[in-house]
C-alpha positions in Angstrom: 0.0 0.0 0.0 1.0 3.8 -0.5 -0.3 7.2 -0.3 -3.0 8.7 -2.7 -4.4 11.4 -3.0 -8.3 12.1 -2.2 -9.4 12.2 -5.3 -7.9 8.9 -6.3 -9.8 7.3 -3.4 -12.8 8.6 -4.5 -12.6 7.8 -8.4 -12.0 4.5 -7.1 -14.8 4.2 -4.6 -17.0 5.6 -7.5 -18.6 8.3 -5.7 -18.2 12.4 -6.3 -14.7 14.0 -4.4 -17.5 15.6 -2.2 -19.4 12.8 -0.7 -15.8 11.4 -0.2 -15.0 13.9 1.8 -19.0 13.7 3.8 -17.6 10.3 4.7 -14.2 11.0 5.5 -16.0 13.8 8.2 -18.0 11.1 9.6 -14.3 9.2 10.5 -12.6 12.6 11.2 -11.3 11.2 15.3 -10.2 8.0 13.9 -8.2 9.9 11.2 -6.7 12.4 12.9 -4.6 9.8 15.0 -2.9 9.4 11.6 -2.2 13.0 11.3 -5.0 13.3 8.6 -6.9 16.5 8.6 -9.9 18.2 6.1 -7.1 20.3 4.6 -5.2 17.0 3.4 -5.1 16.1 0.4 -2.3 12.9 0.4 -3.1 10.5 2.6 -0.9 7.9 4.4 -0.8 4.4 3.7 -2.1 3.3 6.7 -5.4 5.9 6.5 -5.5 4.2 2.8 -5.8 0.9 4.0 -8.1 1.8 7.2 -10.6 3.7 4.7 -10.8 0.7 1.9 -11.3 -1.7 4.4 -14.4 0.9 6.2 -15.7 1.5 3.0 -15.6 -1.8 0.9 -13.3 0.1 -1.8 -11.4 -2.8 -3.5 -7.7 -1.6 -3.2 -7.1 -3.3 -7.0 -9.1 -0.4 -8.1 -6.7 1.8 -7.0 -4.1 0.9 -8.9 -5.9 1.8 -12.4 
């Protein structure tokens, strides 16, 4: 696993850059411990792998 941005988690997930983001605000303590704020844009591997596994994103997906 690596970083990527929002937007790539999104695309991948299938859903708009905004809802991402609704959902991401619904997680916002658990990401936070990861250093992850509203303002971020590059997330860390480990918030990657936390948020596929949350949201049923298959990580494959990611990689197109």
């Amino acid at each position: 696993m690596k970083s990527y941005l929002k937007s790539e988690i999104a695309r991948a997930a299938g859903v708009s850059y905004r809802t991402f983001q609704r959902w991401l605000q619904q997680q916002s303590e658990q990401l936070s411990q990861w250093g992850v704020t509203p303002r971020t844009q590059l997330l860390p591997p480990v918030a990657v792998e936390w948020i596929c596994q949350q949201y049923g994103i298959d990580e494959r997906e990611l990689f197109l």
